[in-house]
ZADO-1210 file (C-alpha; in nm, 4 decimals, padded with zeros to 6 digits):
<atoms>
<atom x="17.2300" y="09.0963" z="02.5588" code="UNK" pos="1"/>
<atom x="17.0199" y="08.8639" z="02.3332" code="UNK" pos="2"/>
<atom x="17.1211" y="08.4889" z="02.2406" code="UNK" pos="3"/>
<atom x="17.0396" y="08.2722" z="01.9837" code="UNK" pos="4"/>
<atom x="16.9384" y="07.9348" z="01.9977" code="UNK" pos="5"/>
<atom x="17.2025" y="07.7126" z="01.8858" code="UNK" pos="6"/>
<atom x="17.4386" y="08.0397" z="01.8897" code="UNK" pos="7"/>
<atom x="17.6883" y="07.9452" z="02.0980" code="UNK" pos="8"/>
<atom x="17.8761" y="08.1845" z="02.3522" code="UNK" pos="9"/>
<atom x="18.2232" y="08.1204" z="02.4100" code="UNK" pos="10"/>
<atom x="18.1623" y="07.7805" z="02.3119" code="UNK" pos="11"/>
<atom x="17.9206" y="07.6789" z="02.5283" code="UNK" pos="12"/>
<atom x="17.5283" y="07.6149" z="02.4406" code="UNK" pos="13"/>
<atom x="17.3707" y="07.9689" z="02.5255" code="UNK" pos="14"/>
<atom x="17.1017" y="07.8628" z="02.7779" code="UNK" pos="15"/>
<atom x="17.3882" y="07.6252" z="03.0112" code="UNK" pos="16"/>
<atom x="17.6017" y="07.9989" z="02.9484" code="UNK" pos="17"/>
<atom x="17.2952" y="08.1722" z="03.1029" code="UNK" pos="18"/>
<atom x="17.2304" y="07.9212" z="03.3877" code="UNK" pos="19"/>
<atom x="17.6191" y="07.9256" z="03.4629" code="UNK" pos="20"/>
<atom x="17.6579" y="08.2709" z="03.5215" code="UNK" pos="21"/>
<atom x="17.3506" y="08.3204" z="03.7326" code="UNK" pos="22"/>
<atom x="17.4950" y="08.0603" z="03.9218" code="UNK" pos="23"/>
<atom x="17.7769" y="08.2521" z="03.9895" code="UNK" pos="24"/>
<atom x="17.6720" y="08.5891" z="03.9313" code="UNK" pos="25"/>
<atom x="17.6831" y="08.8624" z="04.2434" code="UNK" pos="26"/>
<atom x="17.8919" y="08.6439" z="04.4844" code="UNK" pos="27"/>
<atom x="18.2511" y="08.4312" z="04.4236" code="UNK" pos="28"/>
<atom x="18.1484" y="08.0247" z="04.3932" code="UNK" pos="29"/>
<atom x="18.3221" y="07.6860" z="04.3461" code="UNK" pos="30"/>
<atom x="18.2936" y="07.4648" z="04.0279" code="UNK" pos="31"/>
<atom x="18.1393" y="07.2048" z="04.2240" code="UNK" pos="32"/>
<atom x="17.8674" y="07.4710" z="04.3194" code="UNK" pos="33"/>
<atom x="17.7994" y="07.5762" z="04.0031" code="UNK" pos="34"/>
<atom x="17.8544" y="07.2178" z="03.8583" code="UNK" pos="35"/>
<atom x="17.5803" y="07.0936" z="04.1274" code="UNK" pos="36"/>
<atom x="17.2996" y="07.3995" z="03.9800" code="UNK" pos="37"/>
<atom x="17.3431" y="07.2244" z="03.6315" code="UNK" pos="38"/>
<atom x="17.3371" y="06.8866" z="03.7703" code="UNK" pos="39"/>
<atom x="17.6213" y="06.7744" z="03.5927" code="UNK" pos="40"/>
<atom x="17.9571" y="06.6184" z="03.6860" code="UNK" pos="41"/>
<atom x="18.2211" y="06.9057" z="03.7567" code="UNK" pos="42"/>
<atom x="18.4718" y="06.7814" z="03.5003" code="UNK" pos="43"/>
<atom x="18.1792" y="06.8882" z="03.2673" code="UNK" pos="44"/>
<atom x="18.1458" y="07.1762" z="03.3546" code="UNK" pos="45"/>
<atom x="18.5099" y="07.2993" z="03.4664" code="UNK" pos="46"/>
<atom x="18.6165" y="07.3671" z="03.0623" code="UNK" pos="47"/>
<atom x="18.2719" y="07.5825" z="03.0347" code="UNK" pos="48"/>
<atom x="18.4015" y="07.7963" z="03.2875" code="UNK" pos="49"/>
<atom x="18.7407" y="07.8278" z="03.1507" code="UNK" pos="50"/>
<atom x="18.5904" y="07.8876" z="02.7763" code="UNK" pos="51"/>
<atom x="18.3296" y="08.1837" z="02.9311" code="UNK" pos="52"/>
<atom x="18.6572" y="08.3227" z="03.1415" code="UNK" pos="53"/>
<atom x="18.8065" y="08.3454" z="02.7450" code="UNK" pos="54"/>
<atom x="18.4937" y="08.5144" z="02.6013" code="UNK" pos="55"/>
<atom x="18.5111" y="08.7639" z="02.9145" code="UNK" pos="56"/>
<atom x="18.1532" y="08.6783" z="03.0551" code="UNK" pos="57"/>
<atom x="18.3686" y="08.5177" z="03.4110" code="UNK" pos="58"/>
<atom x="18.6561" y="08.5921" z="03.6150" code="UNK" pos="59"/>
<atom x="18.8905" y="08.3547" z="03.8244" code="UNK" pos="60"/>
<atom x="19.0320" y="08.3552" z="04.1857" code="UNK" pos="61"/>
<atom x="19.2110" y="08.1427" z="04.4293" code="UNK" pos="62"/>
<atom x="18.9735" y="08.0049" z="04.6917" code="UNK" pos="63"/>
<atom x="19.0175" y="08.1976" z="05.0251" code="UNK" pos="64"/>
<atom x="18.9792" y="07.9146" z="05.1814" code="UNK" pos="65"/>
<atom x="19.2387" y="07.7043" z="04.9579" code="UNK" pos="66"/>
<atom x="19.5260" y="07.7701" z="04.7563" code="UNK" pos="67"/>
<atom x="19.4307" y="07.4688" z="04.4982" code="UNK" pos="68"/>
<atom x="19.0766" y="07.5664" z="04.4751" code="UNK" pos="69"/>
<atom x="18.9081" y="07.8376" z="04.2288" code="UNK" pos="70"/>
<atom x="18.6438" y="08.0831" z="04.2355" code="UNK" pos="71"/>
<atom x="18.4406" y="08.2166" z="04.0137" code="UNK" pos="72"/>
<atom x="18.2409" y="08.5597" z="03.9745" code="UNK" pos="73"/>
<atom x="18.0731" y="08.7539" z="03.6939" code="UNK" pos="74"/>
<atom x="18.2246" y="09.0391" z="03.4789" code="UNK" pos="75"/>
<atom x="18.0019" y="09.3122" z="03.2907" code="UNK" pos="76"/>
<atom x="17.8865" y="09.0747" z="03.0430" code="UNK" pos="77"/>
<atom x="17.8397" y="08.7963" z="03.2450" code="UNK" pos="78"/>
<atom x="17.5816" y="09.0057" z="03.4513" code="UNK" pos="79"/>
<atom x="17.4532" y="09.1129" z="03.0800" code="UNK" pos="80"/>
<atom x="17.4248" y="08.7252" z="03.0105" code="UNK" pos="81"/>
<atom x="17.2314" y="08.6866" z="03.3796" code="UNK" pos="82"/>
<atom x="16.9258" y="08.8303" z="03.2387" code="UNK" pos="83"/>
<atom x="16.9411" y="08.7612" z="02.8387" code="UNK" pos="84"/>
<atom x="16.6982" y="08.6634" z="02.6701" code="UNK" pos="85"/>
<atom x="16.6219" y="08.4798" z="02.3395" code="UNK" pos="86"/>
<atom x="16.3868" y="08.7444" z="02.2245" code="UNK" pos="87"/>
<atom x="16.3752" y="08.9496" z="01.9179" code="UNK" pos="88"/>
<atom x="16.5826" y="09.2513" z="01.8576" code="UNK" pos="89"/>
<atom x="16.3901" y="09.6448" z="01.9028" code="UNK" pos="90"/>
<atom x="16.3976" y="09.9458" z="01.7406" code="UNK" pos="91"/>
<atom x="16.5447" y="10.2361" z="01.8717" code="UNK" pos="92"/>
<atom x="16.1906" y="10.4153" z="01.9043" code="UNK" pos="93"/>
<atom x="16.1288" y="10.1293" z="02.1593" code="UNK" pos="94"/>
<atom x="16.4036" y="10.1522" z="02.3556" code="UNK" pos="95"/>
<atom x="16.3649" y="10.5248" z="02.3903" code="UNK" pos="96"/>
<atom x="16.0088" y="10.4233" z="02.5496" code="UNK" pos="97"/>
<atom x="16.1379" y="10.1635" z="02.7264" code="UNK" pos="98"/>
<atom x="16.4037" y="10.4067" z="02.9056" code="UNK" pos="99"/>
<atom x="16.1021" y="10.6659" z="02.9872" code="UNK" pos="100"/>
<atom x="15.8904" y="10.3806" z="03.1671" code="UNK" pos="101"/>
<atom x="16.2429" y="10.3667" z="03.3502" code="UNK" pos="102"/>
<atom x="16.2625" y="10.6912" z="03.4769" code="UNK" pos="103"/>
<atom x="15.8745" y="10.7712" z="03.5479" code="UNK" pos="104"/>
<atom x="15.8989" y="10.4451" z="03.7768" code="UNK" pos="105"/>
<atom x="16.2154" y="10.5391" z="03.9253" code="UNK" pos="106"/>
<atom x="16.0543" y="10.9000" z="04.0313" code="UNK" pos="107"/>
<atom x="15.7607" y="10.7454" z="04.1626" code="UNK" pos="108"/>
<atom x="15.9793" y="10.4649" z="04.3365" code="UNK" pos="109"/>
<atom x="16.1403" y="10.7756" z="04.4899" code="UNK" pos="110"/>
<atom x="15.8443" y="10.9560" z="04.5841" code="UNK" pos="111"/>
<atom x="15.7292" y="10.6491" z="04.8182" code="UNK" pos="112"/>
<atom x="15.8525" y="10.6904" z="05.1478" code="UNK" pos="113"/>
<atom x="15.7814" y="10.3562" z="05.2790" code="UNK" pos="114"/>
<atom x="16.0411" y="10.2398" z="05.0299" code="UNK" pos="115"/>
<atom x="16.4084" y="10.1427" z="05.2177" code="UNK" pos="116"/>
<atom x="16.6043" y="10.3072" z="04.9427" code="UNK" pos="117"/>
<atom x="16.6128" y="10.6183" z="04.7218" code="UNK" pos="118"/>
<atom x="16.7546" y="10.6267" z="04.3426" code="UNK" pos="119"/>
<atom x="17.0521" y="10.8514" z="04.3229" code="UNK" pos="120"/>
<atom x="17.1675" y="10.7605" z="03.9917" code="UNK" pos="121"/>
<atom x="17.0702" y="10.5730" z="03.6445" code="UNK" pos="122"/>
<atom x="17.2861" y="10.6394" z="03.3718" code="UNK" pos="123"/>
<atom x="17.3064" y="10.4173" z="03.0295" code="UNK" pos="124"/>
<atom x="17.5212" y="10.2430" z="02.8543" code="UNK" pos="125"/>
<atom x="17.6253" y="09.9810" z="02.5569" code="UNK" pos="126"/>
<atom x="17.4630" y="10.0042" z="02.2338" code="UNK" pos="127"/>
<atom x="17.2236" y="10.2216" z="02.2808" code="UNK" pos="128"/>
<atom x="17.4613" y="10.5215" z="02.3074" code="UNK" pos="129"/>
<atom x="17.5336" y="10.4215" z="01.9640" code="UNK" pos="130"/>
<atom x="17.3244" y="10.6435" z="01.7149" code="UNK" pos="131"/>
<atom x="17.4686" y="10.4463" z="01.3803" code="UNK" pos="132"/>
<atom x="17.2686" y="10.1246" z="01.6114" code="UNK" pos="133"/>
<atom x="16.8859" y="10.0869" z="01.4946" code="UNK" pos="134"/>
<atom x="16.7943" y="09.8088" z="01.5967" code="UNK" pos="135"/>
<atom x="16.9321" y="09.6959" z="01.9808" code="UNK" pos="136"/>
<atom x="16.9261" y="09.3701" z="02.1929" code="UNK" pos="137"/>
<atom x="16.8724" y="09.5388" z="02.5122" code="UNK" pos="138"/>
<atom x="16.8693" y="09.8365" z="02.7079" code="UNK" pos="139"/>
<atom x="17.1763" y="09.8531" z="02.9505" code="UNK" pos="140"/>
<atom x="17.1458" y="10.0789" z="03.2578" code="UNK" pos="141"/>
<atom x="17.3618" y="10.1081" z="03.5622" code="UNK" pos="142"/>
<atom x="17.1534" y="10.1483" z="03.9057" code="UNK" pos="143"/>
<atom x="17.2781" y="10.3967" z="04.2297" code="UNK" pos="144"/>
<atom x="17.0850" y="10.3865" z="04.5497" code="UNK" pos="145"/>
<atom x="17.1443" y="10.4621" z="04.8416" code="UNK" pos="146"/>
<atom x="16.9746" y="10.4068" z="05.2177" code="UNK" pos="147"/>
<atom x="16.6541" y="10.6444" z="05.2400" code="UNK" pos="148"/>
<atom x="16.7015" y="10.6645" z="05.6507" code="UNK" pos="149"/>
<atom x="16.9813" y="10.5497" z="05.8575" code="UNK" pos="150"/>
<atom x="16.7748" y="10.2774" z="06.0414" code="UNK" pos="151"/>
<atom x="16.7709" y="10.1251" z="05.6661" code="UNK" pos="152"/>
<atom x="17.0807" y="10.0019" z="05.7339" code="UNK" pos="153"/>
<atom x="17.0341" y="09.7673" z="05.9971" code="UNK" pos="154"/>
<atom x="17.0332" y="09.4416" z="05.8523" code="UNK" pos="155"/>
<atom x="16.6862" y="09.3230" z="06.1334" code="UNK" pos="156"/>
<atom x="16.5253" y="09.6634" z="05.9640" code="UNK" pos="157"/>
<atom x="16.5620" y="09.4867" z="05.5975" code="UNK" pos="158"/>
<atom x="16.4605" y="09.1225" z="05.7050" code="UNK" pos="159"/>
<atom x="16.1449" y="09.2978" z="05.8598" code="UNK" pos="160"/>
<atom x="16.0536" y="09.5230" z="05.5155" code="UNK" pos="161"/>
<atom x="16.1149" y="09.1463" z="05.3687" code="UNK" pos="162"/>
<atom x="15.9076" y="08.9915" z="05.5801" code="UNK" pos="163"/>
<atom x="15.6038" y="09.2331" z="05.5210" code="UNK" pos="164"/>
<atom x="15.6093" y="09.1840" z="05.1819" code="UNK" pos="165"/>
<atom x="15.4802" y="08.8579" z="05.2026" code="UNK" pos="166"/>
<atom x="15.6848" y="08.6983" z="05.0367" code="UNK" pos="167"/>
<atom x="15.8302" y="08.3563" z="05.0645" code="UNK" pos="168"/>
<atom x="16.2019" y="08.3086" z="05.0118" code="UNK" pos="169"/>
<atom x="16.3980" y="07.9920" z="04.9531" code="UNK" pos="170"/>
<atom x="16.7369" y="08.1701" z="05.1712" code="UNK" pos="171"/>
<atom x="16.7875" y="08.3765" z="05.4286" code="UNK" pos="172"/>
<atom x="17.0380" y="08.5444" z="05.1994" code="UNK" pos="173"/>
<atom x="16.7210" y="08.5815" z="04.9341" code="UNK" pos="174"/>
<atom x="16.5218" y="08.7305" z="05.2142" code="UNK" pos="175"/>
<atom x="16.7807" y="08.9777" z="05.2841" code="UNK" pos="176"/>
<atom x="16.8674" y="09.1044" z="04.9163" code="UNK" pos="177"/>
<atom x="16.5074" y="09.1494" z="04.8701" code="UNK" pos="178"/>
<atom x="16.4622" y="09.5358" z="04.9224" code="UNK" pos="179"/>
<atom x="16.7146" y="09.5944" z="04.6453" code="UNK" pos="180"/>
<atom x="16.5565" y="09.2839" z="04.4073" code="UNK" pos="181"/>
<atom x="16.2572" y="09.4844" z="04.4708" code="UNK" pos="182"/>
<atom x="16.3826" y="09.7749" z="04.3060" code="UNK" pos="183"/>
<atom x="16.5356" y="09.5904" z="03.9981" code="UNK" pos="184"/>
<atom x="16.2950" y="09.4198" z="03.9556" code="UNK" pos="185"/>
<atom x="15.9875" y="09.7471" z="04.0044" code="UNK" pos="186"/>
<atom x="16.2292" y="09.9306" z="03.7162" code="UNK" pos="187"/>
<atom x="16.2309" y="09.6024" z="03.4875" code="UNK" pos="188"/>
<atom x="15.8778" y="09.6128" z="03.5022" code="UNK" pos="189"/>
<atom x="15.8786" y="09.2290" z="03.3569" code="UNK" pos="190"/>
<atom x="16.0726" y="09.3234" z="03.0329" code="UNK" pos="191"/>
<atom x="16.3148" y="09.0845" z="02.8875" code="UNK" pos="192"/>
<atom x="16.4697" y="09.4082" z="02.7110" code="UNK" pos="193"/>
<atom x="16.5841" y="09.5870" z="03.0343" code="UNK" pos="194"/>
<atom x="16.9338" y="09.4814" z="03.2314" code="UNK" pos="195"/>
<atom x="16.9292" y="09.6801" z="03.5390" code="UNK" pos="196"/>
<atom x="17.3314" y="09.6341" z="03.6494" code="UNK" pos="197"/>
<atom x="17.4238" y="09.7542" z="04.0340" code="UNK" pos="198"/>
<atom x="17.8026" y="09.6749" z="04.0191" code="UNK" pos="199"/>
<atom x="17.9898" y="09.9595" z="03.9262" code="UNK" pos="200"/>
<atom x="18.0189" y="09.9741" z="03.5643" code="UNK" pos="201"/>
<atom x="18.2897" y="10.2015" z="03.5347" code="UNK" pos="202"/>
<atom x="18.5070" y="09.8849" z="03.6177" code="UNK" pos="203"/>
<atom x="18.4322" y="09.7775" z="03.2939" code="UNK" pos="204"/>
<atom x="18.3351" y="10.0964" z="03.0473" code="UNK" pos="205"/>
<atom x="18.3801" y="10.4628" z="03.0362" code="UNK" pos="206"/>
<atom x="18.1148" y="10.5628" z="02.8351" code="UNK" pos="207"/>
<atom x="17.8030" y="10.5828" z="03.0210" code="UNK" pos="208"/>
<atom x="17.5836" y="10.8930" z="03.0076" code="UNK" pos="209"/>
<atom x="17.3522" y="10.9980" z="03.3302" code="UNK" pos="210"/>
<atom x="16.9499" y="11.0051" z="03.2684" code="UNK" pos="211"/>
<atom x="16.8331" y="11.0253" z="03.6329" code="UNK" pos="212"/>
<atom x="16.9682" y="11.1728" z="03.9277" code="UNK" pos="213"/>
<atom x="16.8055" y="11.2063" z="04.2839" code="UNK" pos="214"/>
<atom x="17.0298" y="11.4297" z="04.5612" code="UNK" pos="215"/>
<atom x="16.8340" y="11.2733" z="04.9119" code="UNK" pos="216"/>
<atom x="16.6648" y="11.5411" z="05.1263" code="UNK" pos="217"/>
<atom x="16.7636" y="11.5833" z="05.5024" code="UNK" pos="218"/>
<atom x="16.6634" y="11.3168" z="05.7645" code="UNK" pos="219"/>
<atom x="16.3955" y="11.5116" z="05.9403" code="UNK" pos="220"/>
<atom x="16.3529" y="11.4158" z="06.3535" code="UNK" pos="221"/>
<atom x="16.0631" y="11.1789" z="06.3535" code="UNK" pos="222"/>
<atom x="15.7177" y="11.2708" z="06.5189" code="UNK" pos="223"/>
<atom x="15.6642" y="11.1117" z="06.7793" code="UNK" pos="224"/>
<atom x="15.2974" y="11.0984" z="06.7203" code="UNK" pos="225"/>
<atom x="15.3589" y="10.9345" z="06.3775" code="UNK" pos="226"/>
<atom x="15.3085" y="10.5820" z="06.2724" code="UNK" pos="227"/>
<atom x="15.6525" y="10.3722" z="06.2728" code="UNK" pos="228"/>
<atom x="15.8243" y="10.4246" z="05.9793" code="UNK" pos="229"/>
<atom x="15.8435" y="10.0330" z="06.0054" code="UNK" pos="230"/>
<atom x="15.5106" y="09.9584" z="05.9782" code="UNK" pos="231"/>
<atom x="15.4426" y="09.8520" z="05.6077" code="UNK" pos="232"/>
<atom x="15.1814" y="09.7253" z="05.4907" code="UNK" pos="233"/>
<atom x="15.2035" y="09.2927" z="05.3780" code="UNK" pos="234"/>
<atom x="15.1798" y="09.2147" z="05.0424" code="UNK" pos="235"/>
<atom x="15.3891" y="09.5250" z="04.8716" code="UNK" pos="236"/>
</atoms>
């Protein structure tokens, strides 16, 4: 997705549209929550949520833990509008390159066993499956993985892969969803154009088409005289 400055969506300014939908995006949260990451009052904010809900970007449930409260959660495009950007339409040509970058990193993401998870599946979608589109905002791709060993897992295993990173991270929950930020972030590869999406997509479109797929080899019994599949190196 690409915005335009002083292009509203669904009514609302396009960079507050961007900040509330990361603020909302993988996980179900309160107005006040989202009203607190814009540090504005929640009646301000409460008729932005309502307008994005309109332009299909958010969705709306009652609060589990109260009938008069609301939640609110991403759709398809409001994970699109999580990582738009205000840059400059490409040309097909470029998105074809972009897409091969992809898939050489995904194979060699793959091909590193230290890594906690394997690539089982990219497949595209949106505009670029459009040939009558030359020029396109962004490349759209829906991400599979899957564990690469059982012991991947274990929630303690994933912290620990976190921790060796060397990383700092402002939540526990941050320091957790790391291994799989990782991965988005290793097939992104910095670019403003690519919108790695790990929901399932087919919630929201049928026409996708597959460019990668990975089948995981056999757990082999560990050596016993090997290092610990555990110890990784700091600073990944």
């Amino acid at each position: 997705m690409r915005l335009q400055r002083g292009t509203p969506v669904a009514g609302v300014d396009p960079q507050t549209a961007r900040t509330i939908a990361r603020a909302c995006h993988g996980g179900w949260c309160g107005a006040e929550a989202i009203a607190d990451r814009l540090r504005l009052p929640v009646e301000t904010v409460e008729p932005w949520l309502r307008w994005l809900e309109d332009g299909g970007c958010l969705q709306r449930r009652t609060a589990a833990w109260s009938d008069e409260a609301e939640e609110w959660n991403t759709t398809l495009d409001g994970g699109a509008l999580t990582m738009a950007s205000f840059l400059k339409p490409i040309s097909r040509a470029r998105a074809e390159r972009l897409l091969a970058g992809v898939l050489e990193r995904a194979a060699q993401y793959n091909a590193d066993h230290t890594k906690p998870y394997v690539i089982t599946e990219i497949a595209v979608f949106g505009s670029y499956l459009r040939p009558d589109v030359t020029e396109l905002g962004d490349l759209d791709l829906a991400l599979h993985h899957a564990s690469r060993r059982p012991e991947f897992n274990d929630p303690d295993v994933l912290l620990e892969y976190a921790h060796a990173s060397g990383r700092t991270f402002a939540t526990f929950i941050d320091r957790l969803a790391w291994p799989q930020e990782e991965l988005v972030r290793l097939l992104r590869n910095r670019s403003g154009y690519i919108n790695v999406h790990t929901e399932d997509v087919s919630r929201f479109t049928k026409q996708a088409t597959v460019v990668y797929e990975f089948t995981p080899q056999p757990v082999r019994p560990t050596d016993p005289d090997a290092p610990s599949p555990h110890a990784w190196p700091t600073g990944q």
